[in-house]
C-alpha positions in Angstrom: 80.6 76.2 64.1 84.0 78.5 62.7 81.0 81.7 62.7 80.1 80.8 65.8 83.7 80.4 67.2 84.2 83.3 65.9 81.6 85.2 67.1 82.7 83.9 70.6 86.1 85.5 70.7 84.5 88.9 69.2 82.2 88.8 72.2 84.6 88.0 74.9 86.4 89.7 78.0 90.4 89.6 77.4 90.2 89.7 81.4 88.1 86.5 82.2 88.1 85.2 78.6 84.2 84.4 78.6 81.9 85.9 77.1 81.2 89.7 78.4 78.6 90.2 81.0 77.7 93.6 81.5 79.3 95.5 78.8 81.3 98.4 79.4 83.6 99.8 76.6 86.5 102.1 77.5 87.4 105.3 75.7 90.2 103.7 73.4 87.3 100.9 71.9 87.8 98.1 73.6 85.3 96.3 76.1 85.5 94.7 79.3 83.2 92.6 81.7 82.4 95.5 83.9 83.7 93.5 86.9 86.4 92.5 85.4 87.5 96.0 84.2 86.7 97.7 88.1 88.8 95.0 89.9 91.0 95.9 87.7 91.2 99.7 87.9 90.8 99.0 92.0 94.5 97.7 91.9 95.5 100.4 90.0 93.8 103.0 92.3 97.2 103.4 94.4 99.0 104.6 91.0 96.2 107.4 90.1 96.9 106.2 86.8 94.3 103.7 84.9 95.1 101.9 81.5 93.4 99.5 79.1 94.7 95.9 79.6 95.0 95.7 75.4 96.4 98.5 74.1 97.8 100.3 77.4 96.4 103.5 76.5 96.7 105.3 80.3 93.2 107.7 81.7 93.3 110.2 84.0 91.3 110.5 86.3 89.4 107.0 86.7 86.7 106.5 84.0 82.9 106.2 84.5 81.6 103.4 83.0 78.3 102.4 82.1 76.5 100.0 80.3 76.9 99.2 76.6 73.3 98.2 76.2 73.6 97.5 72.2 76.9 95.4 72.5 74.6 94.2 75.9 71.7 92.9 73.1 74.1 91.6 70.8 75.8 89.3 73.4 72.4 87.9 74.1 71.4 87.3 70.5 74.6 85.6 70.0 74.4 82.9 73.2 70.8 82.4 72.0 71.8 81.3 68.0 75.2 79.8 69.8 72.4 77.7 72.2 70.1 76.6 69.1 73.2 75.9 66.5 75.0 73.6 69.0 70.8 71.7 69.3 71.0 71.7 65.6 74.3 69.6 65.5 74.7 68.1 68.6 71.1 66.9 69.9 70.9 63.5 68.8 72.7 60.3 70.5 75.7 59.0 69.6 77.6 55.5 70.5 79.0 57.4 73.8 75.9 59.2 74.9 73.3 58.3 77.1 69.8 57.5 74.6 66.9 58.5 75.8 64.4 55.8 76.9 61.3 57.2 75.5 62.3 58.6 72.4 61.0 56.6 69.1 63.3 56.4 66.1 65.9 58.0 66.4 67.2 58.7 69.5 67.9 62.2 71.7 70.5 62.7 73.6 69.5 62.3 77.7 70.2 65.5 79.8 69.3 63.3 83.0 68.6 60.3 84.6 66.1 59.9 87.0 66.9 57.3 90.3 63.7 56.4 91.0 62.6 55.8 87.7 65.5 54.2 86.6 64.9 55.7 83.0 66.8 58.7 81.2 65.4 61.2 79.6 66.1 64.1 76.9 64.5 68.2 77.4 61.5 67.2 76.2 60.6 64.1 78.0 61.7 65.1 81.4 59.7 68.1 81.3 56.7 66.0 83.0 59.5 65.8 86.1 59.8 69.5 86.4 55.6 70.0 85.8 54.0 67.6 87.7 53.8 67.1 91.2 53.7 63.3 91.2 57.3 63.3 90.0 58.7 66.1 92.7 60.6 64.0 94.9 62.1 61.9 92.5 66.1 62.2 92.4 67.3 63.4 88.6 71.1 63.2 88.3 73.5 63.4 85.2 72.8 60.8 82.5 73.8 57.7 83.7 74.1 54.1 81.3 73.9 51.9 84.3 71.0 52.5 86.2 69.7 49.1 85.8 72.5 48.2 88.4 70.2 49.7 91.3 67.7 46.7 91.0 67.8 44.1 92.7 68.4 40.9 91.4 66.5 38.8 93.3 63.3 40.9 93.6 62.9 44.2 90.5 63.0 46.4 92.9 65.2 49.5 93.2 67.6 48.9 96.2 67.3 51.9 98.2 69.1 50.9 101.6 71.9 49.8 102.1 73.5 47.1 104.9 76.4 47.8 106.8 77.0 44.4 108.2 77.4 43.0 104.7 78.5 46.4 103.3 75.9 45.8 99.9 72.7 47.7 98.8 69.5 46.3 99.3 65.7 46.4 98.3 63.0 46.3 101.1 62.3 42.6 100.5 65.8 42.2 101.0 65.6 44.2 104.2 63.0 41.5 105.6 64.5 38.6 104.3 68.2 37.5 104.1 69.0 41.0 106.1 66.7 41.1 108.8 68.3 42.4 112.1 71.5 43.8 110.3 72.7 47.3 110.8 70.7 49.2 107.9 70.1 52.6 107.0 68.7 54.4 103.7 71.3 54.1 101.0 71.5 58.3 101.1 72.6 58.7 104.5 75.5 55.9 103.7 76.4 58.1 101.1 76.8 61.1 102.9 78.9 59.5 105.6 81.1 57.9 102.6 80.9 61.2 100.7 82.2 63.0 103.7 85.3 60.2 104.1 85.8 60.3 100.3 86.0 64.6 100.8 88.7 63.8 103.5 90.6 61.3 101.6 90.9 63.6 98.4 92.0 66.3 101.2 94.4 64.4 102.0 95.2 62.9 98.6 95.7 66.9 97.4 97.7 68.1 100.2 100.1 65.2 99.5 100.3 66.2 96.0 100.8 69.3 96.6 103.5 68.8 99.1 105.2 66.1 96.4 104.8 69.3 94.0 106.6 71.6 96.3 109.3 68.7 96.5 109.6 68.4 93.2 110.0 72.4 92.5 112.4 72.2 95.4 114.8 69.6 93.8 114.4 71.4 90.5 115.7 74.5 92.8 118.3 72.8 94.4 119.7 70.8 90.5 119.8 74.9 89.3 121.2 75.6 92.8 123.8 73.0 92.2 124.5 73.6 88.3 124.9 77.4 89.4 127.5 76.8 92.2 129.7 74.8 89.9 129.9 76.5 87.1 130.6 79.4 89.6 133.1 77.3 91.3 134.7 76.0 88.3 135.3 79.6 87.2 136.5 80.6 90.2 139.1 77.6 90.1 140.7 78.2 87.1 141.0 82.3 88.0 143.1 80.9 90.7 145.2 78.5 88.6 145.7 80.6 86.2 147.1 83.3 88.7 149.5 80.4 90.4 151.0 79.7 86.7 150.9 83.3 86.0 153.1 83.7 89.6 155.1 80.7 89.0 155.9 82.2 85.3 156.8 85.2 86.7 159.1 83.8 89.3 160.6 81.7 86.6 161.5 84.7 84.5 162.7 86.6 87.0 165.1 83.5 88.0 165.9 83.5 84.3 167.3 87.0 84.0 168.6 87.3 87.1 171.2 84.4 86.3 171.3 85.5 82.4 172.4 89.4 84.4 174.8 87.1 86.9 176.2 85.0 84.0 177.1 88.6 82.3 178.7 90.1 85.2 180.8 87.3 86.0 181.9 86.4 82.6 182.9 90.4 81.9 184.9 90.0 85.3 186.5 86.7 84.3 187.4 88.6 80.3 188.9 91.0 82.2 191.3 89.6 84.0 191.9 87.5 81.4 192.8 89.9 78.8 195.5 91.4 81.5 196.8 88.1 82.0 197.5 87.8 77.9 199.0 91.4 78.0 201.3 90.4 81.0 202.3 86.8 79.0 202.9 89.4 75.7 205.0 91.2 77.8 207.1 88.2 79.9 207.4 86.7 76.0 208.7 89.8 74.9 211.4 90.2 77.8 212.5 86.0 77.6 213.4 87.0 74.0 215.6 90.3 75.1 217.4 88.1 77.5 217.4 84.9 75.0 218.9 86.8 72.8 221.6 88.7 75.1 222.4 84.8 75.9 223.6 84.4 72.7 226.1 87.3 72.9 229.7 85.7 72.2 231.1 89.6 73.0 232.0 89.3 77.0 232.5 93.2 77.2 229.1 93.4 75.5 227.7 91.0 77.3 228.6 92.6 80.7 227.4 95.9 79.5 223.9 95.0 78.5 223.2 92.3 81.3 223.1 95.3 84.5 220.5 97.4 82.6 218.2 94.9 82.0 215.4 95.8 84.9 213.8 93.1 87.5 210.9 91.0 86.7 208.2 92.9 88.7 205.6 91.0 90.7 202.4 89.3 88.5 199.2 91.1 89.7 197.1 87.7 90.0 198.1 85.1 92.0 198.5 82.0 90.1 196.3 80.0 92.9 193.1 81.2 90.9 192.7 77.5 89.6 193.1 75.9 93.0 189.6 76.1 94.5 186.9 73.7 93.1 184.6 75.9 90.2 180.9 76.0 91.7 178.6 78.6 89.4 174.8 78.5 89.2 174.4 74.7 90.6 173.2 76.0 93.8 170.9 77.9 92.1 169.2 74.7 90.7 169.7 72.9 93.8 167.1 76.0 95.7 164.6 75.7 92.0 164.4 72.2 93.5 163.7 72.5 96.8 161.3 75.2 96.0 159.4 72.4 93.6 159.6 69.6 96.2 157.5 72.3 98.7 155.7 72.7 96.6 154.2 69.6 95.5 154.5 69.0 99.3 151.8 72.0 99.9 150.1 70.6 97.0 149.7 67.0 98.1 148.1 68.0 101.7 146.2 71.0 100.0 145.2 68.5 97.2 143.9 66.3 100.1 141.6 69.1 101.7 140.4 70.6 98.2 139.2 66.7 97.0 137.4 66.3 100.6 136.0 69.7 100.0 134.4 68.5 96.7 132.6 65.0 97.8 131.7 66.9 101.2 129.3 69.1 99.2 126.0 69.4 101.2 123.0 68.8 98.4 119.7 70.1 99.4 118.2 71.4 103.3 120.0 71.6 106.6 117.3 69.9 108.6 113.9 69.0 107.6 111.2 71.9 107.3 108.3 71.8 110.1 105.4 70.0 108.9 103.0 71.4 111.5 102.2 75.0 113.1 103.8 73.8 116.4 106.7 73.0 114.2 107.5 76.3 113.0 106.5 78.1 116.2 109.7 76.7 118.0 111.5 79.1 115.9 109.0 81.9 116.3 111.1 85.2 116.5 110.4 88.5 118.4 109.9 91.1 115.4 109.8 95.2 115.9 110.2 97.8 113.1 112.5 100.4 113.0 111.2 104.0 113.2 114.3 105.5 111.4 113.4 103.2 108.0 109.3 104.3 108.1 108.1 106.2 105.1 106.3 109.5 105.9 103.1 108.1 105.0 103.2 105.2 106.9 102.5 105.3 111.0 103.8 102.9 113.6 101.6 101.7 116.5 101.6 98.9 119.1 104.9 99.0 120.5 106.5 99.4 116.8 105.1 95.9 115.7 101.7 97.3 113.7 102.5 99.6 110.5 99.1 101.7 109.1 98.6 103.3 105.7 98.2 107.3 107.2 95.5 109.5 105.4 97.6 112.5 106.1 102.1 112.5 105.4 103.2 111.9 108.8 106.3 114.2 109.9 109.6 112.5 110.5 112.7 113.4 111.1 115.4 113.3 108.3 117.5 110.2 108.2 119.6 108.1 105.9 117.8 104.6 106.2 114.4 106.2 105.8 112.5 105.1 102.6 111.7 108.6 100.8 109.2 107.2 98.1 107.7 103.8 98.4 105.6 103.5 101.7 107.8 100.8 103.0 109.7 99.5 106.8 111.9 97.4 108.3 112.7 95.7 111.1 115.6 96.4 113.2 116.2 93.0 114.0 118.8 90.9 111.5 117.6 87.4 110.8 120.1 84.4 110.7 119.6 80.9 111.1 116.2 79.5 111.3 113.3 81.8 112.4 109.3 82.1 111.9 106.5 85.0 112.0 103.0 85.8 111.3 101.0 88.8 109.7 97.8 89.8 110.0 96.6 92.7 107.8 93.6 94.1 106.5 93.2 96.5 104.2 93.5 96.6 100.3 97.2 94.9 100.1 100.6 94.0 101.8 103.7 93.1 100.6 105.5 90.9 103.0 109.3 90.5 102.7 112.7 90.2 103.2 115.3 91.9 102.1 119.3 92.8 102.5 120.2 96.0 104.7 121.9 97.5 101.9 119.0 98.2 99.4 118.4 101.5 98.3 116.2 103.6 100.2 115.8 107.2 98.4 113.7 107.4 95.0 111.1 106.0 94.1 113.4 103.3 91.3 112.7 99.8 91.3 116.3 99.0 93.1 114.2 100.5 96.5 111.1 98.6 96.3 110.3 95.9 98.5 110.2 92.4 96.1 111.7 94.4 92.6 115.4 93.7 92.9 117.8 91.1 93.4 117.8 92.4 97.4 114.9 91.6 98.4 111.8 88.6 97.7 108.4 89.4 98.4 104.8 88.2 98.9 102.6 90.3 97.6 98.9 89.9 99.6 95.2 91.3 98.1 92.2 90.3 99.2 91.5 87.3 96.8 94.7 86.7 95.4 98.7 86.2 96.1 101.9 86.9 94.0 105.3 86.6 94.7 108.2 89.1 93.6 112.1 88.9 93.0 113.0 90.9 89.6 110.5 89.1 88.2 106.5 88.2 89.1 105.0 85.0 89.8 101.4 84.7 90.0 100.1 82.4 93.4 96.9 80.6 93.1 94.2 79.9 95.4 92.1 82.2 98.0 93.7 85.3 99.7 94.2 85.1 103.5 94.4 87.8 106.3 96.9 85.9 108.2 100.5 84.8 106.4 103.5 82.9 108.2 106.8 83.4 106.9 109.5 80.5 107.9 113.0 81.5 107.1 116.1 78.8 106.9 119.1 81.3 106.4 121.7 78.9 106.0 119.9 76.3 103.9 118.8 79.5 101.8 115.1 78.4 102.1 111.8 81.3 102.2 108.6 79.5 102.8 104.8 81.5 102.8 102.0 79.7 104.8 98.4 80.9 104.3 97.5 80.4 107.9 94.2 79.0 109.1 93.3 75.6 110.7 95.9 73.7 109.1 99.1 75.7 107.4 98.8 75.9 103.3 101.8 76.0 101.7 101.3 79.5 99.4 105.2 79.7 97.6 109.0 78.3 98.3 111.8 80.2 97.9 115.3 78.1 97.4 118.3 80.4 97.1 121.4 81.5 98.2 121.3 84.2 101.2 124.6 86.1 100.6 124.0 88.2 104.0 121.7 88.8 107.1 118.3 89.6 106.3 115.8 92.2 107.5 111.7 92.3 107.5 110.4 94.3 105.2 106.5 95.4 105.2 104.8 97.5 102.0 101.2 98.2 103.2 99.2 100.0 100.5 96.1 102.8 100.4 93.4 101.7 103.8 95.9 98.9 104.5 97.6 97.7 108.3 99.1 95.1 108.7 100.5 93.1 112.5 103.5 91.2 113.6 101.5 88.5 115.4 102.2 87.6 119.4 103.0 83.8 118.7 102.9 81.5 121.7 
């Protein structure tokens, strides 16, 4: 079974992973389904460039395969041994399996079970079901244990109507018996009413899981939405706290050396008159002791002779008031630090207020609930029109400027600033807000449908101008059996490609929905995100491709 695993992966497509039909083995050794390898080399067609999905190696131009008939042989050989090894191993019947009911001994495995029998049978014994005629319109399903459940109790036989007044299987004795005149038909067209109800209810069953899916990646969206805002937020915060200290540090140092330089001025001011003050009490000392001492002359004569030259006590040159006034230095100072503090914790009580309402007012999740039906979305449909000054020169605009075709020959256009120069790419001139919806309908070999910000690049042919390859723009990229869905990074869509998408934008609740369009409106991706600006249309249509903004009534 390990050789035969092995074998397996030898012999297998890396595209399809099964084992290779067709053989075709590219110039760098390694083989391909030749499907597999031509679908792939059709995508690539628009490039002019082809590669090998293993090693990458690029070929220019296109390859012509053909057939590796020997690796072709080999395949062959190995599903035949693969077939016979897995008979070897696997043929008899286990506890599990269905036995077969005419094997002796030891019993095969059944490969079906026949209804009107009511017997299984392995390869060997129900080979008389596929040769003879007498067995042709007997009804073989997949091995089934209970078949002895469609005989009827009562009478052997195999119960092949069934009554709908007593909702049960029956035989044809029971038909003429206990349910004679009740509503009866054959117990195959029951079944294929019930089948058809049990098709609908699994319809519905899947399009409710689906939708639960969608509301489950939407709520993942909107946690990451959430986690991302306040971390953001909380950053954002503390920037601005840190600047208030920062301010109210500054303010306080300024304060500081302003009355540190105040304190200096006035206290050199006060030392200086000071110091003259000392040098005029020095001096009235010095003159009290001239006259103290002439006081004490007992001479009259010399008394008399001193006393006229003494000269007169010349006016002080500070008034000895200076101590009268009450002393008031930096107090006011503190008194306006105060009231500066009590505003603010004022401010900060009432802002305080708003900021905490802010917080618990936070909006989790959509606006208003999306449409669930096509009439839904079509009361927001939006008139659409693409702007000739952003059309790539090999794209052309018809239909009143709604319908944009891939153009066989580079299409002369004036020069201008929004024009794309590389990819072949347009917008609308319309800005979308708020809630609006369109459709598409293209043919061709692919679209990308999008939206994008007006300020993405539009000269070169860079990844930061591409419609879906940027964080300016999300995209839905259409071929014909397949979708995938850009934004800096690719996500593969699954399910059937459709000529007809719908687009429903919610702008303010950042929400990008894709509908495959049809009967009923299939839910292809969900975008939930953050839309930082207006948004414009944007259509990519690639080699044979058109593609139409839909009239929408």
């Amino acid at each position: 079974m390990e050789q035969n695993q092995l074998d397996s992966e030898i012999f297998s497509c890396s595209i399809c992973l099964d084992l290779l039909k067709d053989p075709v083995t590219t110039s760098c050794g390694h083989s391909y389904c030749m499907k597999c390898i031509k679908a792939q080399w059709d995508v690539e067609d628009q490039k002019g460039i082809h590669s090998c999905p293993q090693c990458r190696e690029t070929f220019t131009p296109r390859p012509v395969l053909r057939k590796n008939t020997m690796l072709a042989a080999l395949v062959e050989q190995m599903k035949k041994t693969g077939i016979q090894a897995a008979a070897a191993d696997h043929c008899y019947a286990g506890p599990e399996d269905v036995a077969c009911d005419f094997c002796t001994g030891r019993k095969l495995k059944a490969i079906k079970s026949c209804l009107i029998c009511l017997a299984s049978y392995c390869e060997k014994h129900l080979q008389s079901h596929y040769d003879s005629a007498t067995f042709k319109k007997h009804k073989l399903v997949e091995p089934n244990k209970n078949l002895q459940e469609n005989m009827c109790s009562k009478h052997d036989e195999v119960m092949k109507m069934f009554c709908r007044t007593d909702q049960k299987c029956v035989c044809l004795i029971c038909l003429e018996v206990e349910h004679k005149g009740h509503d009866t038909v054959t117990a195959a067209t029951e079944r294929t009413e019930r089948q058809r109800e049990l098709e609908e209810r699994r319809g519905n069953i899947q399009q409710r899981i689906q939708d639960r899916e969608n509301d489950v990646k939407l709520l993942q969206q909107e946690v990451e939405a959430i986690n991302h805002s306040a971390v953001k937020t909380v950053e954002d915060s503390e920037k601005i706290f840190t600047q208030l200290i920062r301010l109210l540090q500054k303010r306080s140092s300024e304060v500081k050396q302003q009355i540190r330089s105040q304190q200096e001025t006035q206290v050199s001011r006060v030392k200086d008159v000071q110091e003259k003050l000392e040098q005029e009490i020095t001096e009235l000392k010095r003159r009290d002791a001239e006259l103290e001492q002439l006081s004490h002359t007992q001479d009259h004569n010399q008394f008399l002779l001193k006393y006229p030259s003494l000269p007169e006590l010349s006016d002080s040159t500070h008034s000895s008031s200076i101590n009268i006034r009450p002393l008031r230095h930096f107090e006011d100072v503190t008194a306006a630090v105060s009231e500066l503090r009590e505003k603010l914790q004022d401010i900060l009580r009432d802002k305080w207020t708003n900021i905490s309402l802010m917080v618990t007012e936070v909006d989790v999740l959509l606006s208003g609930p999306e449409p669930k039906s096509r009439a839904g979305f079509l009361k927001y449909s939006c008139q659409i029109t693409l702007d000739p000054n952003t059309v790539n020169g090999r794209l052309g605009l018809s239909e009143g400027n709604r319908k944009v075709t891939w153009m066989n020959q580079p299409q002369s256009y004036s020069s201008h600033p929004d024009r794309f120069t590389n990819w072949p790419q347009v917008l609308t001139r319309e800005s979308l807000t708020g809630r609006c919806y369109w459709e598409m309908q293209w043919s061709g070999t692919q679209v990308h449908i999008s939206v994008t910000y007006k300020n993405i690049s539009r000269a070169g042919g860079g990844h930061e101008c591409r419609l879906g390859y940027n964080d300016k723009s999300w995209a839905l990229v259409c071929l014909q059996n397949s979708f995938s869905f850009h934004h800096n990074i690719w996500t593969s869509i699954s399910g059937p490609g459709s000529s007809r998408v719908g687009v429903f934008l919610d702008h303010t609740a950042g929400l990008l929905s894709f509908y495959r369009v049809s009967e009923t409106m299939t839910l292809l991706h969900r975008v939930q995100t953050t839309f930082t600006q207006p948004l414009l249309v944007g259509v990519s249509v690639g080699i044979g491709t058109s593609a139409e903004f839909c009239k929408l009534k």
